[in-house]
C-alpha positions as CSV (number, residue, x, y, z in Angstrom):
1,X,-58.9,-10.4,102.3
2,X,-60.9,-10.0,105.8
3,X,-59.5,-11.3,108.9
4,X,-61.9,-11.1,111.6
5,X,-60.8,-11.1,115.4
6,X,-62.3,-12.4,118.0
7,X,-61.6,-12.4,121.9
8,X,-61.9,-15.1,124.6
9,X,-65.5,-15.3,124.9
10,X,-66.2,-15.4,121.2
11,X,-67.2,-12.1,120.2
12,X,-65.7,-10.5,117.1
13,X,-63.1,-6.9,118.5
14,X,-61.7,-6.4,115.4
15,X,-62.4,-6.8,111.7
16,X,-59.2,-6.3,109.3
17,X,-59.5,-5.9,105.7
18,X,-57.2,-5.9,102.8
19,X,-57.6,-5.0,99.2
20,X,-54.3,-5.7,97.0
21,X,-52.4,-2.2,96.7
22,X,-49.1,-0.9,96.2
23,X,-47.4,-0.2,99.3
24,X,-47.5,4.0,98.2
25,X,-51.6,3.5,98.3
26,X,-52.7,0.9,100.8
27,X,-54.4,2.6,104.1
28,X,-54.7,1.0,107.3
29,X,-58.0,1.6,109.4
30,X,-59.4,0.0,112.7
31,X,-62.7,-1.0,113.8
32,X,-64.1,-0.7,117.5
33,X,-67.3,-1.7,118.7
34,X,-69.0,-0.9,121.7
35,X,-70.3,-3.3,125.1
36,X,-73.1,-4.4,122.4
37,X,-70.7,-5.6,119.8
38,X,-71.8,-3.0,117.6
39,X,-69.5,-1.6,115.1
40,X,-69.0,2.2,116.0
41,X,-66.0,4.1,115.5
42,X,-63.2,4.1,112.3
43,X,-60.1,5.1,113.4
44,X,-56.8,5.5,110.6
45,X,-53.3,4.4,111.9
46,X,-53.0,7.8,113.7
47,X,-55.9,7.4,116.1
48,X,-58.0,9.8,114.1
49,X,-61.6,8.9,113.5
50,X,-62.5,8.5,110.2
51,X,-66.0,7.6,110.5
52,X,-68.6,7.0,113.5
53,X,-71.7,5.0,113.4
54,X,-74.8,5.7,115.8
55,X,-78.1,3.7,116.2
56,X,-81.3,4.5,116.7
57,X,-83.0,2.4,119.7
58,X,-84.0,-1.0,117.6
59,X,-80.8,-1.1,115.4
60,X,-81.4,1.2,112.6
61,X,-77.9,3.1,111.8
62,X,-78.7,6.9,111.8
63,X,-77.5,8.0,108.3
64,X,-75.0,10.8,107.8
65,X,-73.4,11.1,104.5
66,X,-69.9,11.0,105.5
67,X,-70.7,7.5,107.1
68,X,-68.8,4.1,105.7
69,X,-71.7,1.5,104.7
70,X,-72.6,-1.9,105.4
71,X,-71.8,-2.0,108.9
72,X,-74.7,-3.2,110.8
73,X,-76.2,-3.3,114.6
74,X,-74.9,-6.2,116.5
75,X,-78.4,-7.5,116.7
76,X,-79.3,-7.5,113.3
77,X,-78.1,-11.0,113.2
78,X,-80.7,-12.3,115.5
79,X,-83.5,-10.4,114.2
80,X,-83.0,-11.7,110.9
81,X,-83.4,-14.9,112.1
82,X,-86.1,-14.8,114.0
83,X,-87.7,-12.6,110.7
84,X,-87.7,-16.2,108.6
């Protein structure tokens, strides 16, 4: 389960998600985004970053292997519709 939240002008500060596990295994992990909207640091229920993302100028995310996937540039949304 994702629950996404959003903040008084609309834009998404917080994506939580949930996969079904025992109490003894389930992890808790925060999302923050910078002025963009862009998804950039990982932080665990201590405050300790788990995983950064950085972006080169146009929105491609500079790969490091330690990085989480599947996050993408806040403008990816609107380039993908102006791609069509």
């Amino acid at each position: 389960m994702t629950v996404f939240v959003y903040d008084a002008a609309g834009k998404q500060i917080a994506e939580y998600s949930t996969i079904v596990e025992s109490a003894l295994t389930a992890k808790l992990s925060y999302l923050t985004s910078d002025h963009l909207g862009s998804p950039r640091i990982n932080t665990d229920q201590n405050g300790t970053v788990i995983a950064r993302h950085d972006y080169h100028p146009f929105g491609e995310e500079i790969f490091i292997a330690q990085r989480t996937t599947g996050l993408d540039y806040s403008a990816d949304s609107v380039r993908k519709q102006t791609q069509r």
